[in-house]
N, CA, C and O atoms as a GROMACS GRO file, in nm:
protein
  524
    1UNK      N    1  -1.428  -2.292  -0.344
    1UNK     CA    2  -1.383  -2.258  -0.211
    1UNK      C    3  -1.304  -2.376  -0.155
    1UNK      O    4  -1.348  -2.490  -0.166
    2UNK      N    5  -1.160  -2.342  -0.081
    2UNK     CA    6  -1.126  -2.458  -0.051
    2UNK      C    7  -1.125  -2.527   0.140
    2UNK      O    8  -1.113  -2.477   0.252
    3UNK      N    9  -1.149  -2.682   0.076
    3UNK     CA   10  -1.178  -2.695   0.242
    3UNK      C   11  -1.107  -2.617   0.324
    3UNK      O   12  -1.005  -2.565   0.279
    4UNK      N   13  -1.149  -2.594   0.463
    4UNK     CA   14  -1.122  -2.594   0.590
    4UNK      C   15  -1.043  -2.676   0.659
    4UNK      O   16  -1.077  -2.784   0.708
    5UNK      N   17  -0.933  -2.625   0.664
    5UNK     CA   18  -0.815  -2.753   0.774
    5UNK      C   19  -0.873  -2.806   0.881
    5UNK      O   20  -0.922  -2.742   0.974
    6UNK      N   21  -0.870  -2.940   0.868
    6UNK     CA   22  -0.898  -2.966   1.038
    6UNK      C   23  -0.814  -3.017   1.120
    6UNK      O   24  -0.845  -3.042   1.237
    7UNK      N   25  -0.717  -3.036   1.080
    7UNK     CA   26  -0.583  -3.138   1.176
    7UNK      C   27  -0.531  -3.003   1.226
    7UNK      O   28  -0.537  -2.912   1.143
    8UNK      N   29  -0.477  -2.974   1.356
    8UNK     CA   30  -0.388  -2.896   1.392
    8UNK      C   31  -0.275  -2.835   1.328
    8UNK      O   32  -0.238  -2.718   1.338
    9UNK      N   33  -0.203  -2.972   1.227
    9UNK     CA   34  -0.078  -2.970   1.170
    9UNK      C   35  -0.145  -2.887   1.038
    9UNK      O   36  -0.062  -2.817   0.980
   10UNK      N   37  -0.262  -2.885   0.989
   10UNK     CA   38  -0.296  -2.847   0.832
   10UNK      C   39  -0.316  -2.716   0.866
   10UNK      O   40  -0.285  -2.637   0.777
   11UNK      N   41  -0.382  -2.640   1.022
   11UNK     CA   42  -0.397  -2.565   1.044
   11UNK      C   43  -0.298  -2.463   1.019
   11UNK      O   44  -0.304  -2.359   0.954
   12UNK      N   45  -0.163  -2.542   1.116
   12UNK     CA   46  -0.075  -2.465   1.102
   12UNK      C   47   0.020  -2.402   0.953
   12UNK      O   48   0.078  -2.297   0.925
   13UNK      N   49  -0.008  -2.542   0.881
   13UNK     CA   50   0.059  -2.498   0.728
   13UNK      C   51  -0.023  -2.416   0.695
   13UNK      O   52   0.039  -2.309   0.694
   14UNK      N   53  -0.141  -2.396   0.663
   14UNK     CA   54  -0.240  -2.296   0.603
   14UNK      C   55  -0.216  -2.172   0.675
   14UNK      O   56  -0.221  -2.057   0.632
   15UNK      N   57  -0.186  -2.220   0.803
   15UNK     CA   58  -0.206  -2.025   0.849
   15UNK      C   59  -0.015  -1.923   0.789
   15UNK      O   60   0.028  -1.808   0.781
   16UNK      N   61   0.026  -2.043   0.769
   16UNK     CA   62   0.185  -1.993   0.739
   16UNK      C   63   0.227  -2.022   0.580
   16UNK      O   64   0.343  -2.035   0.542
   17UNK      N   65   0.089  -2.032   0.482
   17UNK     CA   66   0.109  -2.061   0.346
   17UNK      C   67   0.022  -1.934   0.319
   17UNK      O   68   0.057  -1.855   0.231
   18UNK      N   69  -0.126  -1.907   0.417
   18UNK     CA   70  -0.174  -1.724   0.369
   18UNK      C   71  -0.129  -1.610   0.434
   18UNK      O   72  -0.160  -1.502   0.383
   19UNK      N   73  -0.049  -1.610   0.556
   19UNK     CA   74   0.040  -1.529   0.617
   19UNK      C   75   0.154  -1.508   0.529
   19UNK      O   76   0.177  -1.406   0.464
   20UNK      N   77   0.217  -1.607   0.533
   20UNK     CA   78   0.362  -1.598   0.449
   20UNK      C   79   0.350  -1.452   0.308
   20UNK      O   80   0.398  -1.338   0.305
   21UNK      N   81   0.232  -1.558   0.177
   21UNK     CA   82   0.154  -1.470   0.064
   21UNK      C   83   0.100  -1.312   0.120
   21UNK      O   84   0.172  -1.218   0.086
   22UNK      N   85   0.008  -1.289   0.183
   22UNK     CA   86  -0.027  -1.150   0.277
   22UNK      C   87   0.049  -1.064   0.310
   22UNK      O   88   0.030  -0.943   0.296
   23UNK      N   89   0.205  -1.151   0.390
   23UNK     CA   90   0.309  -1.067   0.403
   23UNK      C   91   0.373  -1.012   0.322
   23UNK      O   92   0.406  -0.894   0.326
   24UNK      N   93   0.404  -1.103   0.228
   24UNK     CA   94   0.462  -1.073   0.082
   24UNK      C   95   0.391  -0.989  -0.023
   24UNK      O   96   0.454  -0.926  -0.107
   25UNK      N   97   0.263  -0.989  -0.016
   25UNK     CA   98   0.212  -0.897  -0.069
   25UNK      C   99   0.183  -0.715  -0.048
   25UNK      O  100   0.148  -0.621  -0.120
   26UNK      N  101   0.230  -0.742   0.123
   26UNK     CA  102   0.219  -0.627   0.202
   26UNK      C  103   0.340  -0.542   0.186
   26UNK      O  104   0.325  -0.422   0.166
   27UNK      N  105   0.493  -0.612   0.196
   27UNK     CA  106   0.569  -0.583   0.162
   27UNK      C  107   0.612  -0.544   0.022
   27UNK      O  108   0.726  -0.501   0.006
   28UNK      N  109   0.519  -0.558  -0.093
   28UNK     CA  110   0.536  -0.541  -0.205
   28UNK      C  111   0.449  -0.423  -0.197
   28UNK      O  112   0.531  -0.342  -0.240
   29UNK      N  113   0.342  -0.353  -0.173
   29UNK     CA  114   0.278  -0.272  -0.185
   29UNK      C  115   0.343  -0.146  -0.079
   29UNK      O  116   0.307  -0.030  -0.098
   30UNK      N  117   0.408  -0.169  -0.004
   30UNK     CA  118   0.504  -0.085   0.073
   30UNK      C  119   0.599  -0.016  -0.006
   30UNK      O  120   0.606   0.106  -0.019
   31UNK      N  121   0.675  -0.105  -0.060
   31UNK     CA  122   0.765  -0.088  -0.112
   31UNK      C  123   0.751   0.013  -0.265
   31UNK      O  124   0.845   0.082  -0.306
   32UNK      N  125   0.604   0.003  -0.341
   32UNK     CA  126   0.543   0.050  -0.366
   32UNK      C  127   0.488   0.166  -0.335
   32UNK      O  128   0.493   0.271  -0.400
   33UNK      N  129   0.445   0.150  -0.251
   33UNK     CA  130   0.402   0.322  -0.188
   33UNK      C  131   0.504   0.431  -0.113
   33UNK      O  132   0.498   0.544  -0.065
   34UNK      N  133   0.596   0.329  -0.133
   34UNK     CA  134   0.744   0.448  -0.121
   34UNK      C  135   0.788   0.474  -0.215
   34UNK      O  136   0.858   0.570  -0.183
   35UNK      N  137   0.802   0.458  -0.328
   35UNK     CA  138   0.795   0.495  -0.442
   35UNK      C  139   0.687   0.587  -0.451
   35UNK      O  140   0.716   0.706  -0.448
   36UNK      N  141   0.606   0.565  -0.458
   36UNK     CA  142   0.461   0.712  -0.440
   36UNK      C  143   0.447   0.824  -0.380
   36UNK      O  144   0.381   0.924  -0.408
   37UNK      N  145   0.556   0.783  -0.244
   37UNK     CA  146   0.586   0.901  -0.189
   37UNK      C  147   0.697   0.971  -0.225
   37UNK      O  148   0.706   1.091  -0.201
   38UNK      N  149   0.781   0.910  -0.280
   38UNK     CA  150   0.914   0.986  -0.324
   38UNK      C  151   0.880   1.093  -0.426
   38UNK      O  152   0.910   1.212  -0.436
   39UNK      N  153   0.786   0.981  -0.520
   39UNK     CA  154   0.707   1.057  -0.648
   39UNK      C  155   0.652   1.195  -0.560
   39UNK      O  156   0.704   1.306  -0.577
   40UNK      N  157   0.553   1.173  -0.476
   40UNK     CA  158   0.473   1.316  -0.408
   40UNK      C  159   0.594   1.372  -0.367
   40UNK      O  160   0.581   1.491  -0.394
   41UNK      N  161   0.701   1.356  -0.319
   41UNK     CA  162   0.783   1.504  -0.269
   41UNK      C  163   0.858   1.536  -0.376
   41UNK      O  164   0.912   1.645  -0.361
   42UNK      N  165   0.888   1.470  -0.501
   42UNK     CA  166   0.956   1.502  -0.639
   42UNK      C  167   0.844   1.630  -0.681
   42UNK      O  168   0.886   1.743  -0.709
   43UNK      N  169   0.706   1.597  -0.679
   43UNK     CA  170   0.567   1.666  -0.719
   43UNK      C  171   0.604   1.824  -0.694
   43UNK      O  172   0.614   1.923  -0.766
   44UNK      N  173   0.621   1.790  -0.526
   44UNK     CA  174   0.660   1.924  -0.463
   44UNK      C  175   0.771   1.970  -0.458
   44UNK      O  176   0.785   2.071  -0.390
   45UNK      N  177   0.853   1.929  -0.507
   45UNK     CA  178   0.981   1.985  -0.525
   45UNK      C  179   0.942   2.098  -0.640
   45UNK      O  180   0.972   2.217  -0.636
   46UNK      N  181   0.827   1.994  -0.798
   46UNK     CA  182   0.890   2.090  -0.893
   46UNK      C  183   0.781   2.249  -0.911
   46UNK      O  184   0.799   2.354  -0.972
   47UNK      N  185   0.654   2.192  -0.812
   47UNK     CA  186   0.551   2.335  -0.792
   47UNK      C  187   0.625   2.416  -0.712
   47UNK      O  188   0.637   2.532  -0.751
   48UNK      N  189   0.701   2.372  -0.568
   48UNK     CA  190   0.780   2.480  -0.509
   48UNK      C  191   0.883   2.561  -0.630
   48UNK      O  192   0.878   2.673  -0.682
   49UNK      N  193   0.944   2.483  -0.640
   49UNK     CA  194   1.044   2.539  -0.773
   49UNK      C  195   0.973   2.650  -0.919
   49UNK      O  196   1.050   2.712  -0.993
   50UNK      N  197   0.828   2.655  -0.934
   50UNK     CA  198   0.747   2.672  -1.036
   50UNK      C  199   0.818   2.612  -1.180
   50UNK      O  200   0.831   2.672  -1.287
   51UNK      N  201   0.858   2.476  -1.145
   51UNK     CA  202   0.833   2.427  -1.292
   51UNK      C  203   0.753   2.400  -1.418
   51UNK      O  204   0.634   2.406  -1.385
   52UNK      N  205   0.762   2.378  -1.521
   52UNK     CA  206   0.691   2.368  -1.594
   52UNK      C  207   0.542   2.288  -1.551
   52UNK      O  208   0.552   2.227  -1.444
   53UNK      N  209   0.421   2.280  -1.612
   53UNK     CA  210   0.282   2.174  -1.537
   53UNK      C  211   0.338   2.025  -1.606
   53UNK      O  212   0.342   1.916  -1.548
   54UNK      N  213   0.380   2.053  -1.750
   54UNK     CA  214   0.458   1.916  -1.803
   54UNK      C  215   0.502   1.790  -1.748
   54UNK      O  216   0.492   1.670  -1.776
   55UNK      N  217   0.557   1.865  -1.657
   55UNK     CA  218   0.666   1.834  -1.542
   55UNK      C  219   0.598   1.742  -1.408
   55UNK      O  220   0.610   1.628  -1.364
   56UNK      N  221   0.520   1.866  -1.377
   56UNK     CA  222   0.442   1.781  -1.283
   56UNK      C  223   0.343   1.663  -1.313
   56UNK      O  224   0.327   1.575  -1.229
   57UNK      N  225   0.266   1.663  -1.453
   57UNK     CA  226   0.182   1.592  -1.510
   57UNK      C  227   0.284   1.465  -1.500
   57UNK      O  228   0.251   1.375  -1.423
   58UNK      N  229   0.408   1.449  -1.573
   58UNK     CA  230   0.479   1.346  -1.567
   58UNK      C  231   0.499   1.265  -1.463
   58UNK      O  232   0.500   1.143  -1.477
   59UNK      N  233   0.517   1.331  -1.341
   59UNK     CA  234   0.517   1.310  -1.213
   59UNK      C  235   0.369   1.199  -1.147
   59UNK      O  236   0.378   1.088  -1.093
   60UNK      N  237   0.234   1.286  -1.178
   60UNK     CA  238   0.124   1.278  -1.118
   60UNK      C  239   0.060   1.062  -1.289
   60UNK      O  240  -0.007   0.959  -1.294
   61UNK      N  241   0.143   1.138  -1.358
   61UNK     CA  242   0.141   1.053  -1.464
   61UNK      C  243   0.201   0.886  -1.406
   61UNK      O  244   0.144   0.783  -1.439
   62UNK      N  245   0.294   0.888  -1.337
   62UNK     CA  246   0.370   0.745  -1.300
   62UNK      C  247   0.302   0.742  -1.167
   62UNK      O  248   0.247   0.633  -1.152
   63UNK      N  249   0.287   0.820  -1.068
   63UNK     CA  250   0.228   0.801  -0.978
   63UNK      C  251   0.140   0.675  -0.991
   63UNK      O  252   0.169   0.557  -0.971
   64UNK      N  253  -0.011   0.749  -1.043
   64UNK     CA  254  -0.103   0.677  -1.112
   64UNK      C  255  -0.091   0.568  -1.165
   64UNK      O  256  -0.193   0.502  -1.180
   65UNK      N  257   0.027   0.518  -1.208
   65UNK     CA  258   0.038   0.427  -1.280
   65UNK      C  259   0.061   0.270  -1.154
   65UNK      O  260   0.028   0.153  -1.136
   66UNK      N  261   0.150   0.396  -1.090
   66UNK     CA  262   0.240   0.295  -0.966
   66UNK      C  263   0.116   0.268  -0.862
   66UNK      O  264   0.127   0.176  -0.781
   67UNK      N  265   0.013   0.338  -0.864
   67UNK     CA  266  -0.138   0.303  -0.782
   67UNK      C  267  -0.202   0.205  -0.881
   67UNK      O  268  -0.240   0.092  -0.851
   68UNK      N  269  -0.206   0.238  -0.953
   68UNK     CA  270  -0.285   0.102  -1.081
   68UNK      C  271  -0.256  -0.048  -1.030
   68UNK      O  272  -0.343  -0.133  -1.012
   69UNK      N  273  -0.084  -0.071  -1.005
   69UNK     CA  274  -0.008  -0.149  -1.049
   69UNK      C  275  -0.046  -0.212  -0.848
   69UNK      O  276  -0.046  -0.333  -0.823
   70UNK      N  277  -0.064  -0.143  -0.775
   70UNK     CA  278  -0.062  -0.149  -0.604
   70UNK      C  279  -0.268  -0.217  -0.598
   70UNK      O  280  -0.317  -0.268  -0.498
   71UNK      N  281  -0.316  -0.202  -0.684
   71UNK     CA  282  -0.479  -0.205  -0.700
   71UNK      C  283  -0.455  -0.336  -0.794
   71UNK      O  284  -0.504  -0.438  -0.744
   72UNK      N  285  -0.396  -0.354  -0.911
   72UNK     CA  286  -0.418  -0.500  -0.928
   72UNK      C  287  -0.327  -0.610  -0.842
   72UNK      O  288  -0.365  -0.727  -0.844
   73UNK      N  289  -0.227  -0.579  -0.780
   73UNK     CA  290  -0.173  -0.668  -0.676
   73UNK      C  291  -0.271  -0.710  -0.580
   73UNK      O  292  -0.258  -0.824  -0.535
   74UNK      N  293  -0.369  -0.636  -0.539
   74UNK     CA  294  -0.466  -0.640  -0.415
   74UNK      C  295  -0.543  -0.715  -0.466
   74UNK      O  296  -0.550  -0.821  -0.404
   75UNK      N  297  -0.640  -0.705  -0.602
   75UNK     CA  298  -0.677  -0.779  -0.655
   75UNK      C  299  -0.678  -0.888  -0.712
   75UNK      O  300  -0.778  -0.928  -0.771
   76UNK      N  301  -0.557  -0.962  -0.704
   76UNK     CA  302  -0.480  -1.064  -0.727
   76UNK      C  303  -0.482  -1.127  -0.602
   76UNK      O  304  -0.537  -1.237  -0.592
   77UNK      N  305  -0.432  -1.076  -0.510
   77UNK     CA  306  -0.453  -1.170  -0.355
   77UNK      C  307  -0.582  -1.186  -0.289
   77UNK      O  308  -0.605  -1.207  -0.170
   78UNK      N  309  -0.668  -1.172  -0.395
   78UNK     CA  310  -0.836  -1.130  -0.273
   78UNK      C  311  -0.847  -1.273  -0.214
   78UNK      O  312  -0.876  -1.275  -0.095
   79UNK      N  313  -0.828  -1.400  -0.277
   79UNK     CA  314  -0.880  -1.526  -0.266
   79UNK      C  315  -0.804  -1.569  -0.128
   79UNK      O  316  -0.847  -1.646  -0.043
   80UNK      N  317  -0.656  -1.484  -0.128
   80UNK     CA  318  -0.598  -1.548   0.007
   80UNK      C  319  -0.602  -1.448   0.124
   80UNK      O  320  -0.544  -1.480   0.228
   81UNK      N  321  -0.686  -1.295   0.114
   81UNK     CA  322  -0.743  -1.211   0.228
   81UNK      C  323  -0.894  -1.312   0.261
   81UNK      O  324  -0.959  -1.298   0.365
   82UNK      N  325  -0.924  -1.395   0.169
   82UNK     CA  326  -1.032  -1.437   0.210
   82UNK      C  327  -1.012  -1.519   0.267
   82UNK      O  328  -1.085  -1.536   0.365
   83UNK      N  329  -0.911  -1.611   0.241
   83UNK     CA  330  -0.880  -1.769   0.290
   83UNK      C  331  -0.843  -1.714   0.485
   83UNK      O  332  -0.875  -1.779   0.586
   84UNK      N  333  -0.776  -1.591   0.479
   84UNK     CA  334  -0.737  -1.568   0.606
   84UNK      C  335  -0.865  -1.589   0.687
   84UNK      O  336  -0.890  -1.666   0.779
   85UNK      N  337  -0.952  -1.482   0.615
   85UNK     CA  338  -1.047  -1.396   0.722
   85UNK      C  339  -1.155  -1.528   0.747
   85UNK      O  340  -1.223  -1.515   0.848
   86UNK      N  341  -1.175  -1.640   0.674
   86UNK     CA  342  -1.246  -1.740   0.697
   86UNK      C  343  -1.183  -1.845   0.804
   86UNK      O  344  -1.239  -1.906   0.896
   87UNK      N  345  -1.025  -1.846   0.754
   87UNK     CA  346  -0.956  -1.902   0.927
   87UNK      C  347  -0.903  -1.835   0.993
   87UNK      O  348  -0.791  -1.873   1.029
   88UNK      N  349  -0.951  -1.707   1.040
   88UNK     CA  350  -0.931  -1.633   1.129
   88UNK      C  351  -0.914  -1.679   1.268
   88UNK      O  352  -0.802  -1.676   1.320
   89UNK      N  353  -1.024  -1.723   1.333
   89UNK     CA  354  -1.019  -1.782   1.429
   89UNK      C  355  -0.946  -1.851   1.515
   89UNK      O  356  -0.925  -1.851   1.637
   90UNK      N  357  -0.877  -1.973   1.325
   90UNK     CA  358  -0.776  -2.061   1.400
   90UNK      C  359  -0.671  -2.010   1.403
   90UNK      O  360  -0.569  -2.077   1.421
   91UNK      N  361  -0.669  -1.883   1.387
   91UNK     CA  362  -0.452  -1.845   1.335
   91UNK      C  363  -0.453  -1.804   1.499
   91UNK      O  364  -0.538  -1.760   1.577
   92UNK      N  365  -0.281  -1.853   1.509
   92UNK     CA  366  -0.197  -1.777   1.598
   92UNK      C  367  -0.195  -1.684   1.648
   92UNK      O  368  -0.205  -1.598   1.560
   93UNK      N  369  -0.185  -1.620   1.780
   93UNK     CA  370  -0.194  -1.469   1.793
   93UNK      C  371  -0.068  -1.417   1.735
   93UNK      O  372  -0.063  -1.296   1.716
   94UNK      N  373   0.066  -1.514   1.695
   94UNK     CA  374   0.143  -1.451   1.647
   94UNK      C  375   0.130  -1.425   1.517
   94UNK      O  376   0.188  -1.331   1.463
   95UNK      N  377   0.063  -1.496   1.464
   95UNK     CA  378   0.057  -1.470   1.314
   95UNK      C  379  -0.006  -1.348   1.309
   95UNK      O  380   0.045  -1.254   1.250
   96UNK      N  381  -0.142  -1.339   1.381
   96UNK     CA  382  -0.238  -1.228   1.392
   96UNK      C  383  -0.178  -1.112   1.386
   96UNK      O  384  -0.217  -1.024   1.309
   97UNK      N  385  -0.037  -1.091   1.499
   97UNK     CA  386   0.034  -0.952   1.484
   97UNK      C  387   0.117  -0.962   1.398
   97UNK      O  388   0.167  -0.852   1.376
   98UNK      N  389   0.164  -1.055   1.326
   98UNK     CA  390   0.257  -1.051   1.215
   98UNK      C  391   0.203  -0.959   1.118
   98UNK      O  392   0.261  -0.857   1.080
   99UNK      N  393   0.044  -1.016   1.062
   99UNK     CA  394  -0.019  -0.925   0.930
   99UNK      C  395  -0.056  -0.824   1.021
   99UNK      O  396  -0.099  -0.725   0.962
  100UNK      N  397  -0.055  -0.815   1.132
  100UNK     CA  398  -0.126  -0.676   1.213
  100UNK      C  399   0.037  -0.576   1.139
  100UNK      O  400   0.042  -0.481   1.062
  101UNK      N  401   0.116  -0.633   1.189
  101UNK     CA  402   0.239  -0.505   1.158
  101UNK      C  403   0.309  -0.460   1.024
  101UNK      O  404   0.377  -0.365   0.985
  102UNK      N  405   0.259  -0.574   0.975
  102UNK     CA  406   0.261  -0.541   0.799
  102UNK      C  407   0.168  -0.436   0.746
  102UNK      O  408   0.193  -0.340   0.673
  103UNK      N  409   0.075  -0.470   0.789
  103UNK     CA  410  -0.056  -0.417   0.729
  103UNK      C  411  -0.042  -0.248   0.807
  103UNK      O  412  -0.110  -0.159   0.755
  104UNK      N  413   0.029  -0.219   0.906
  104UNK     CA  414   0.062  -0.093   0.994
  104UNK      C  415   0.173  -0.039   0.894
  104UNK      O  416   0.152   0.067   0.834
  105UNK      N  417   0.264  -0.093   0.879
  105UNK     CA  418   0.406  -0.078   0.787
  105UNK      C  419   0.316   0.034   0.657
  105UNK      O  420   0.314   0.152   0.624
  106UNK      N  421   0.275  -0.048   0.635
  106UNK     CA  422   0.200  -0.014   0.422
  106UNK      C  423   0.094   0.144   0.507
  106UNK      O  424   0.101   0.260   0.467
  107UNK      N  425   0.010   0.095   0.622
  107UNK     CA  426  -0.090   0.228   0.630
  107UNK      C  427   0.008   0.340   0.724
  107UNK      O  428  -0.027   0.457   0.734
  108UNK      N  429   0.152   0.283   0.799
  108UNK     CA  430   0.206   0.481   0.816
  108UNK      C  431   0.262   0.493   0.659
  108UNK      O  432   0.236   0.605   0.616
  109UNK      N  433   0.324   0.418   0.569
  109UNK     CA  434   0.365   0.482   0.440
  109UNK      C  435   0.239   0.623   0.388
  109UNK      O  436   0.253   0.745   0.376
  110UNK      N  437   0.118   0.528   0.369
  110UNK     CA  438  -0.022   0.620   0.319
  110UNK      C  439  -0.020   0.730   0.373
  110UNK      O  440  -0.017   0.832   0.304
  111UNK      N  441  -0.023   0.734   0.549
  111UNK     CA  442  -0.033   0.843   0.586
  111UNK      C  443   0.082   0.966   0.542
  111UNK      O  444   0.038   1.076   0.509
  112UNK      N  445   0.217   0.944   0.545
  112UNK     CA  446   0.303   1.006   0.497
  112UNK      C  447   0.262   1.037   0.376
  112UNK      O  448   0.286   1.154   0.344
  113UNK      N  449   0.182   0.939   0.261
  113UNK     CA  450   0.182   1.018   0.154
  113UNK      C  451   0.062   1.094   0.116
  113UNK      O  452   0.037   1.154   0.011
  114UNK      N  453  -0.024   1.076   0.252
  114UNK     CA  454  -0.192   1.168   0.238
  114UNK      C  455  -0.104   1.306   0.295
  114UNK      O  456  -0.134   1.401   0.223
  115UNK      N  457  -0.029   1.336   0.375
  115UNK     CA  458  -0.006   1.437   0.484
  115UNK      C  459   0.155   1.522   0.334
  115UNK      O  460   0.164   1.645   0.334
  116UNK      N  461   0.206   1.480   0.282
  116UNK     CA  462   0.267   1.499   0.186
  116UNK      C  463   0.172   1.584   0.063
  116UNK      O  464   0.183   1.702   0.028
  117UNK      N  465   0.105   1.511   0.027
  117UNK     CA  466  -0.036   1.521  -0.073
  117UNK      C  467  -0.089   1.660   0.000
  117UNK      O  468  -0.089   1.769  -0.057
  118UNK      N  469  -0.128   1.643   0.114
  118UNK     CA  470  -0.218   1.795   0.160
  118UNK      C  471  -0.073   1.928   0.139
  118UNK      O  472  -0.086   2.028   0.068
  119UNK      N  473   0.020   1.904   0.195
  119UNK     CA  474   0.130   2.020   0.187
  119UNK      C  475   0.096   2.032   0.040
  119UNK      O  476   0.000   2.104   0.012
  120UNK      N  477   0.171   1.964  -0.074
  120UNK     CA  478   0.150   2.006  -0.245
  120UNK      C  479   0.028   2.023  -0.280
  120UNK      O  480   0.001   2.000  -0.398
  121UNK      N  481  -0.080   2.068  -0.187
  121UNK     CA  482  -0.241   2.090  -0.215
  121UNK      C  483  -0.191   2.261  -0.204
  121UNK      O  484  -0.207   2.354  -0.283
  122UNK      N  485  -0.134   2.255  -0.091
  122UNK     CA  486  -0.140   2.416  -0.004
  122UNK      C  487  -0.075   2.463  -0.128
  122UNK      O  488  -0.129   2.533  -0.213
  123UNK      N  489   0.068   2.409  -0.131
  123UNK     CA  490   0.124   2.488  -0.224
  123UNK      C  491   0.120   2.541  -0.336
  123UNK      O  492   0.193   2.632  -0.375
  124UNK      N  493  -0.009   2.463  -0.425
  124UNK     CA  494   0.003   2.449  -0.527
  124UNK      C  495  -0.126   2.536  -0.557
  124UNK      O  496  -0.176   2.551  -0.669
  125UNK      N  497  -0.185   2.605  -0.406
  125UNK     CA  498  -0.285   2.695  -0.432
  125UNK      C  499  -0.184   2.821  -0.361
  125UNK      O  500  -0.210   2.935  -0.402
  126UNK      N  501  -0.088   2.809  -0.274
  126UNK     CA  502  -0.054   2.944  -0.280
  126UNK      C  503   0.004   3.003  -0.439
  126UNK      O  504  -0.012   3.112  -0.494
  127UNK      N  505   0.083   2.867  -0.485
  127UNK     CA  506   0.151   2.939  -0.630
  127UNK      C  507   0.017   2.974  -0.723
  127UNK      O  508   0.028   3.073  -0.795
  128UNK      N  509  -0.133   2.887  -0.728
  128UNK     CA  510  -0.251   3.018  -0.857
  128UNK      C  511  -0.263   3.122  -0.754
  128UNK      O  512  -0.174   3.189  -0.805
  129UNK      N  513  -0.295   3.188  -0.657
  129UNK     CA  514  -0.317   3.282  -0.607
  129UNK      C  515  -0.197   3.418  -0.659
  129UNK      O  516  -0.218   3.537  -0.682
  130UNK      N  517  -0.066   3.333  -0.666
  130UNK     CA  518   0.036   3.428  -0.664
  130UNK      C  519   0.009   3.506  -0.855
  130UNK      O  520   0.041   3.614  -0.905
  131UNK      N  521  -0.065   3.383  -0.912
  131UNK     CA  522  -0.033   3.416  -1.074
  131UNK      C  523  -0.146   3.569  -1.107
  131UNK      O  524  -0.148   3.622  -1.218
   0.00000   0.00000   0.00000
């Protein structure tokens, strides 16, 4: 575990050396989960269309992959979500809303792709009903 800053000045580098990393990681998993969503409306493009399941498997296939790849990034930064949440206290309120609006950025992507995800749920039970 590494010390605790105590000079003002160490404070400040530390809070703008795990902010900086956090951000960057936030922005990488964004960027990421737009890709996931493009993937989910490609999904629904090809069940609206009744394409082949091939098709969609391929689809639901990289998805997965591109969530794999968003789960070991997270897991890779745990040491500096920790370093934050232990100098929590001392960070900036600006810093505070900095990862506040990152961390908002990455969860409306999710929601777009949970609310995406439920439509290709519907659809994909009106098309077995229709068979």
């Amino acid at each position: 575990m590494a010390p605790q800053p105590s000079t003002s000045a160490e404070i400040v580098a530390a809070e703008r050396r795990i902010l900086d990393g956090l951000v960057d990681l936030y922005e990488e998993e964004r960027r990421l989960y737009r890709r996931v969503l493009e993937l989910t409306h490609r999904q629904g493009e090809l069940v609206r269309s009744g394409r082949p399941f091939g098709e969609v498997r391929a689809v639901l296939e990289e998805k997965k992959d591109i969530l794999e790849s968003i789960n070991l990034l997270d897991r890779s930064e745990q040491e500096r979500k920790s370093a934050w949440q232990r100098g929590r206290e001392h960070w900036t309120a600006a810093g505070r809303k900095r990862l506040h609006d990152s961390l908002a950025t990455v969860a409306a992507v999710i929601e777009e792709i949970v609310t995406c995800e439920e439509r290709n749920d519907l659809e994909l039970i009106a098309r077995a009903q229709e068979m």
